[in-house]
N, C-alpha and C positions, 0 to 999 in steps of 0.2 A: 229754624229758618222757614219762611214763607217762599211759597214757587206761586208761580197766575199761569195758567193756563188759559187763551182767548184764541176764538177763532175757529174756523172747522176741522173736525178732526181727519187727518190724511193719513195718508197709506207712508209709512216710516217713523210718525210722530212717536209712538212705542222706542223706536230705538235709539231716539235722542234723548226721550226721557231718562230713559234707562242711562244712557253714559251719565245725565248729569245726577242721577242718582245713585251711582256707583262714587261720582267724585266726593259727592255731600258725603256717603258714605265714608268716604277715605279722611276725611276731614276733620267730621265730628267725633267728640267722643261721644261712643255708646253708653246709654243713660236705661238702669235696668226700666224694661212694661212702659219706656215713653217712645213716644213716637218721633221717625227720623226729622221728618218737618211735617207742614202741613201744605196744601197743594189749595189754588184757589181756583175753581171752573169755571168758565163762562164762553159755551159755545153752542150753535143753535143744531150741533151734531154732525153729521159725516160719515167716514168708515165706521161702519159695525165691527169689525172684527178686529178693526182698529184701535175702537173703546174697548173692547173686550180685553184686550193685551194690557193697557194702561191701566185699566181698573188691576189686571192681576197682579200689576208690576206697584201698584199702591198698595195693594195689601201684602206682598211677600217684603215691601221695603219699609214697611209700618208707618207709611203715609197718610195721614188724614186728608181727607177730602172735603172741601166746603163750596157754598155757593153765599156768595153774600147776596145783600139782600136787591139790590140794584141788576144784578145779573141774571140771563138764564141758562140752563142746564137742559139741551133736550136731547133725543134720541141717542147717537154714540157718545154724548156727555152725560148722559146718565147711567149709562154701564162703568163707565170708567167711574163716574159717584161711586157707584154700589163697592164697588172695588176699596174704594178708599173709607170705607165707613166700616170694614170689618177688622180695624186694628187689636 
């Protein structure tokens, strides 16, 4: 499954992701060393500690992170990258 993430990142965003990544969780079946979905960024950043969360919640849920090419990724969208790039 593909998720998009767009727009700035605010104070909560962490824990909505997290439900909808609990439900994918519940959903799918587990596929051994692949990743749950892949996550698509595009925001020009926000809360810091906000991205911080989200990145850690893509790598504990084996979330790949991407930026296409049209998009950009700055400041708290790039902590949450980092997050999603250490599957």
């Amino acid at each position: 499954p593909t998720l998009r993430l767009t727009g700035m990142i605010e104070t909560g965003d962490a824990e909505r992701l997290r439900d909808i990544l609990v439900r994918l969780q519940a959903s799918t079946p587990a596929k051994a060393n692949a990743p749950l979905a892949t996550i698509e960024l595009s925001s020009l950043g926000g809360s810091l500690p906000e991205g911080i969360k989200i990145g850690q919640l893509l790598k504990s849920y084996r979330v790949v992170a991407v930026v296409r090419k049209q998009d950009l990724c700055l400041s708290a969208c790039a902590l949450a990258l980092l997050g999603g790039n250490a599957v």
